[in-house]
C-alpha positions as CSV (number, residue, x, y, z in Angstrom):
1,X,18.5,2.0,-6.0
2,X,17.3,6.2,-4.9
3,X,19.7,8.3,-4.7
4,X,18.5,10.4,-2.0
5,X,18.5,14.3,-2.6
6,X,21.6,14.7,-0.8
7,X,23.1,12.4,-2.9
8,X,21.3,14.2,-6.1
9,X,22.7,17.3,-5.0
10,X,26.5,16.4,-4.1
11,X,26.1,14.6,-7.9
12,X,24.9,17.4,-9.5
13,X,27.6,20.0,-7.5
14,X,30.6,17.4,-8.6
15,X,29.6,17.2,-12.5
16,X,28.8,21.2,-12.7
17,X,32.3,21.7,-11.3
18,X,34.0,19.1,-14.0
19,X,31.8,20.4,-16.5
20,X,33.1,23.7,-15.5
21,X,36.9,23.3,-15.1
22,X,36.9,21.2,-18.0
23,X,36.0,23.8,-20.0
24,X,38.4,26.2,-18.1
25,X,36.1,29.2,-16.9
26,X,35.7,30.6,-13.8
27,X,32.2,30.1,-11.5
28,X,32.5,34.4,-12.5
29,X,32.6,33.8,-16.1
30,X,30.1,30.8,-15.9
31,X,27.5,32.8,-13.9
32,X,27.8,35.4,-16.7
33,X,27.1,33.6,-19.0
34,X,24.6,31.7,-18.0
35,X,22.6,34.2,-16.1
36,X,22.5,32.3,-12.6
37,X,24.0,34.5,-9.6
38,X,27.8,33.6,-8.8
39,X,26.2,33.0,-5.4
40,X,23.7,30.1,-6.7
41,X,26.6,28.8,-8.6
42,X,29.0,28.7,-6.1
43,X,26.3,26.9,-3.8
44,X,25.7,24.2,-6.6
45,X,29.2,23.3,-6.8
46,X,28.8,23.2,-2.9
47,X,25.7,20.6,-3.0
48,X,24.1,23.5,-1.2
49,X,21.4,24.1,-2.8
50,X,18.2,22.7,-4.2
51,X,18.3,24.3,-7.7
52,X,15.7,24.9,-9.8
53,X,15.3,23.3,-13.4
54,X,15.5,26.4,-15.0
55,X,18.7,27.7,-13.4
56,X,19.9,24.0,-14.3
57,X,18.8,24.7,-18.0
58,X,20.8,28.1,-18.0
59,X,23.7,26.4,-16.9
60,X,23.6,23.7,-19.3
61,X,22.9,25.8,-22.4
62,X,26.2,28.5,-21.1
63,X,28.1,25.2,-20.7
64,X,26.5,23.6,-24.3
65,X,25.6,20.4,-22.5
66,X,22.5,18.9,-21.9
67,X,20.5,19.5,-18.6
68,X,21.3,15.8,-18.0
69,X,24.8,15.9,-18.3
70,X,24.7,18.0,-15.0
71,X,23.8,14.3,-13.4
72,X,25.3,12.1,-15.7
73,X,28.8,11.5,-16.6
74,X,28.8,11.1,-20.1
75,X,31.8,11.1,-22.9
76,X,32.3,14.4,-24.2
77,X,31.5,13.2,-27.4
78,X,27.8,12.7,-26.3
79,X,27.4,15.9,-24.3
80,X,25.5,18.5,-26.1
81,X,22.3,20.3,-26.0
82,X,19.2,18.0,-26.7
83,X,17.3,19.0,-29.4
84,X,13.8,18.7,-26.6
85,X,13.1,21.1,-23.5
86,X,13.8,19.1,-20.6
87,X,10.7,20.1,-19.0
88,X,9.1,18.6,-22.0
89,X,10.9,15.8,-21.1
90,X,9.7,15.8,-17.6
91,X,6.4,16.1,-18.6
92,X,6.2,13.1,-20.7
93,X,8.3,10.7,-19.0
94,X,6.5,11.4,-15.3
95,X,3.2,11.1,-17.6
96,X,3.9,8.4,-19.3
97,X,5.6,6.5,-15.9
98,X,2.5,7.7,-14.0
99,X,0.0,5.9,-16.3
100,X,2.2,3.3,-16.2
101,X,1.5,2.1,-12.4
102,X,-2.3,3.4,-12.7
103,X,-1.8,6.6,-10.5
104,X,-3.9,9.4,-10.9
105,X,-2.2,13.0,-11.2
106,X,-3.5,13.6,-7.5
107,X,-2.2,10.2,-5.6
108,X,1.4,11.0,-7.3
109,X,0.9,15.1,-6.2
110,X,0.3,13.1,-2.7
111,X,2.9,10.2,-2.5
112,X,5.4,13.0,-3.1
113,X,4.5,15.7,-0.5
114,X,3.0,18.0,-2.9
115,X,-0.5,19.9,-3.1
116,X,-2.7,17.7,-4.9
117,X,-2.3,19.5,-8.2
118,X,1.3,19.9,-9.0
119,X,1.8,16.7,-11.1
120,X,-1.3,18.1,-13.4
121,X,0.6,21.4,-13.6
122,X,4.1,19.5,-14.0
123,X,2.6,17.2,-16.9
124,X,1.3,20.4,-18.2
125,X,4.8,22.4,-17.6
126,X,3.3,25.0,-15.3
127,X,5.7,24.9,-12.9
128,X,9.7,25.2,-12.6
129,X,10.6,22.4,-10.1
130,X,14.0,21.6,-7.8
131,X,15.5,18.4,-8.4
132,X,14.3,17.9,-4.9
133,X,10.7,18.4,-6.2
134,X,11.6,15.8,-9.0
135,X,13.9,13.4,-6.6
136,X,10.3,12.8,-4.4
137,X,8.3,12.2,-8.0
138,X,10.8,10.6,-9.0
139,X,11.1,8.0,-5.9
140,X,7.2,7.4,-5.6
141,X,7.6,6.3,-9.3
142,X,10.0,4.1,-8.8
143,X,13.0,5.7,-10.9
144,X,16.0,7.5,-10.4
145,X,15.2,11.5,-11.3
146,X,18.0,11.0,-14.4
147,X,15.3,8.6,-15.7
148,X,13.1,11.7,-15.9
149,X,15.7,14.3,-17.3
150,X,16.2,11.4,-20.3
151,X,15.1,12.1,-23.6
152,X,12.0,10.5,-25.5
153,X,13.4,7.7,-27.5
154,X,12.1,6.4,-30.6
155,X,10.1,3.5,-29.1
156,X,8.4,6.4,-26.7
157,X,7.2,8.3,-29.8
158,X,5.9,5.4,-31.7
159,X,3.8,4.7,-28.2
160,X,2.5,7.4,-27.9
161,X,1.5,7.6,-31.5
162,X,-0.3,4.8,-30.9
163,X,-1.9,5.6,-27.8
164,X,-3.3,8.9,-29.6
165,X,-4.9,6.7,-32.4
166,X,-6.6,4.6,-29.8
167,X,-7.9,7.3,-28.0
168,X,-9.1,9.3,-31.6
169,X,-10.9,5.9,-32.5
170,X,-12.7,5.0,-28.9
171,X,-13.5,9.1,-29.1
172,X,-14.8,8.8,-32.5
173,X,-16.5,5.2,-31.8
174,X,-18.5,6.3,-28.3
175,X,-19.8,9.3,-30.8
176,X,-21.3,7.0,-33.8
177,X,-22.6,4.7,-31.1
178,X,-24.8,8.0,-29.8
């Protein structure tokens, strides 16, 4: 089941706030520290807004949490800063979904109500999207947007790994067939 960005939004509004009073500062103190304007806080808490990653990145670093833990409910024992960017993150996991269901970087930029090149400039972290941007990739994929937030496991690395050898070997075969 899709959240819808509505929902996205009132989730991400009621964990910032928890995050926030749990740690006992003020949305003043917070939007210090993190950078973001007490107005764009205050309109996060809200579920006001359609915040952008890097204002959700500044939050989560002033609040030593990951960017996902601004979705997620997590223990406090596993909230901390990942040791990836989470447009890194992004990158690879709508990549690696996209190839996944066979869908070229234009039919996703499409599906999702973009111009036809923003999934090539997301794959290629060009751009700084909304969680509304990434709710709509997100739902043409068929995940939930915390599914793209998540960080590259094990498994994922090993895959791709593998994926690179293939392509070096077809590369380097098509040459010596020449």
């Amino acid at each position: 089941m899709h959240k819808s960005p509505i929902a996205v939004a009132d989730q991400l509004a009621g964990r910032l706030r928890e995050l926030r009073e749990h740690r006992r500062v003020s949305q003043d103190v917070l939007a210090r520290a993190s950078g973001v304007s007490r107005p764009t806080l205050a309109a996060m808490e809200r579920g006001a807004s359609n915040p952008r990653l890097s204002n959700l990145e500044q939050l989560a670093k002033a609040l030593n949490v990951d960017v996902l833990d601004l979705l997620l409910c997590r223990p406090t024992s596993e909230q901390r800063p990942a040791k990836d960017e989470s447009s890194a993150r992004i990158a690879k996991n709508v990549n690696r979904l996209r190839v996944g269901l066979a869908l070229s970087q234009e039919s996703l930029s499409i599906a999702s109500g973009h111009f036809r090149t923003y999934v090539g400039n997301l794959e290629h972290q060009r751009v700084n999207p909304s969680i509304g941007d990434l709710e709509r990739i997100a739902k043409v994929l068929g995940v939930d947007v915390t599914r793209l937030l998540s960080p590259l496991t094990e498994s994922d690395a090993e895959r791709d790994m593998q994926k690179m050898v293939r392509r070096a070997r077809s590369v380097s075969s098509a040459g010596s067939d020449q």
